[in-house]
N, C-alpha and C positions, 0 to 999 in steps of 0.2 A: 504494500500500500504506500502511496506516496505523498508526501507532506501534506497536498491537499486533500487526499482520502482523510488522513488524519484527523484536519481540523472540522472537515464534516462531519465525520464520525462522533466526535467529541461533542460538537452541536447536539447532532440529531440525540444522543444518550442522552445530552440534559432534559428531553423532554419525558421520557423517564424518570426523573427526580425531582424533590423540590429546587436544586440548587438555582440560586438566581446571583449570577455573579456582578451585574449593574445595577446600582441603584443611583438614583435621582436624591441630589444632595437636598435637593426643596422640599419634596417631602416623602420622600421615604420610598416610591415606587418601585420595586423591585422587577428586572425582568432577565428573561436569558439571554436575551439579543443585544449586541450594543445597537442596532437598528433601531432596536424598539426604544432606547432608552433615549437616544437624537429625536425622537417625533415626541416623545415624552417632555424633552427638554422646549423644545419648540413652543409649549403649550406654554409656558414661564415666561421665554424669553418674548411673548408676542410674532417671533420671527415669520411670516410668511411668504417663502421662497416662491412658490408656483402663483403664478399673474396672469388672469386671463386678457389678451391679445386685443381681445374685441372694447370691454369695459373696465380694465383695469381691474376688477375684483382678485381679492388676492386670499389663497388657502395656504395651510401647515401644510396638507398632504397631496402629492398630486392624483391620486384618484379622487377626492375633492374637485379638483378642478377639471377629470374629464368628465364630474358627474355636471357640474356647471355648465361646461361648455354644450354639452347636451343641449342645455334651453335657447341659446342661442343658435343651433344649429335645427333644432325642429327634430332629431330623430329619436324613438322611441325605443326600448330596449324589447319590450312585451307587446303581444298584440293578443287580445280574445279570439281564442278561435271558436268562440259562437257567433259573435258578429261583428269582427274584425278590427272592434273598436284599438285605435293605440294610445 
């Protein structure tokens, strides 16, 4: 296995246990990912990196923002398939 097998390995096994090696010095959060603990921090920091294009609104996370761009784009994700409503 090779260094990166490694550190996957290592990941995926924490979700097997409680161990949560990041926490959030603001207030306590604990999680496995440092991913998760950056989107965690974001929420502290006000920071919101993703900006939509069209009106400026601006989110922490980017599927936040292709769920927004959605409205301005008109497309639907579901549609009823009893009367096709979207």
């Amino acid at each position: 296995m090779d260094v990166t097998g490694v550190v996957t390995w290592k990941t995926h096994m924490r979700k097997h246990t409680a161990e949560r090696l990041n926490m959030c010095e603001s207030c306590g959060y604990a999680c496995k990912q440092s991913c998760h603990l950056m989107k965690q921090m974001r929420i502290h920091t006000g920071e919101r990196q993703f900006k939509c294009v069209v009106c400026g609104h601006a989110c922490h996370q980017n599927v936040s923002l292709k769920s927004h761009m959605r409205m301005h784009t008109g497309q639907r994700l579901y549609m009823c398939v009893v009367c096709g409503y979207e």
